[in-house]
Steps between C-alpha positions, in 0.01 A plus 500: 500500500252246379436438834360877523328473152332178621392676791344771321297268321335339810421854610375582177258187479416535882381863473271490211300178628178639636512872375253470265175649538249240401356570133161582464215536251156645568258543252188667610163668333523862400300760353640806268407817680241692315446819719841559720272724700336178676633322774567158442257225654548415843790279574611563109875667426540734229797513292682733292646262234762618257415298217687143360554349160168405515290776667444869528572684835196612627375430859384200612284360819581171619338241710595427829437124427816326310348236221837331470840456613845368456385219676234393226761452223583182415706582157578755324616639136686786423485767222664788398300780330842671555800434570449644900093454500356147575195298469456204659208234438432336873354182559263453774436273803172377471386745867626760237301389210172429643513888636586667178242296338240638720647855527535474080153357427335831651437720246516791706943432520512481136755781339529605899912544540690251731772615737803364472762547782827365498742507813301794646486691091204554314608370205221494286121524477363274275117446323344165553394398179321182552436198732858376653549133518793363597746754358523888471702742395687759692716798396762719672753286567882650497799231458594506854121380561504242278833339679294558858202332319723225389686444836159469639277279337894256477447477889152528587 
């Protein structure tokens, strides 16, 4: 019997190495979608967002180029607006910072939403409010992401 039992847990352990998809974060420019009668911009993807702690649904076009990704984070810090919402404060590499700071200095992105897609889910579009240094703030986040976000940045 504990033969079978420790058996079971060698399958167990052997058959959930590897299965996870890899966790990812994109956060790319958007614009809220004045007249839903115009086409996006070329190479732009509209989205029909359902709304967030944070934001109102409304429909959203989004850049095809990603600003930032999982990859950029260096540290992070949770918060819970509610008990299954998240907001998490990233720190950035410097490749990271020296592109927001340049993307965040032109007035033209000011109060202009940010995309933010986690594992494949818009989670939230978000208004850049100022320059970014070195850290920013990014909501959207369920439990489960948090753990993924936690797992990652542990073995990066």
């Amino acid at each position: 019997m504990r033969f079978y039992a420790v058996m079971l847990i060698l399958v167990s352990i052997l058959c959930s190495c590897g299965n996870d998809a890899p966790f990812s974060i994109q956060v790319m420019p958007a614009i809220l979608v004045e007249d839903p009668q115009q086409p996006p911009a070329t190479g732009w993807t509209r989205i029909d967002f359902s709304g967030s702690y944070h934001t109102a649904p409304g429909l959203y076009d989004v850049a095809p180029d990603t600003l930032l990704t999982e990859w950029n984070i260096i540290s992070y810090k949770a918060a819970s607006p509610t008990p299954d919402k998240h907001s998490v404060i990233i720190r950035l590499n410097i490749y990271a910072q020296q592109k927001m700071e340049k993307f965040s200095n032109d007035a033209a992105h000011l109060k202009q939403p940010l995309g933010v897609k986690i594992d494949g889910r818009w989670a939230d579009f978000i208004p850049l409010l100022g320059p970014i240094n070195d850290r920013l703030t990014l909501t959207g986040f369920t439990s489960p992401d948090l753990v993924r976000l936690k797992s990652y940045i542990d073995t990066k």
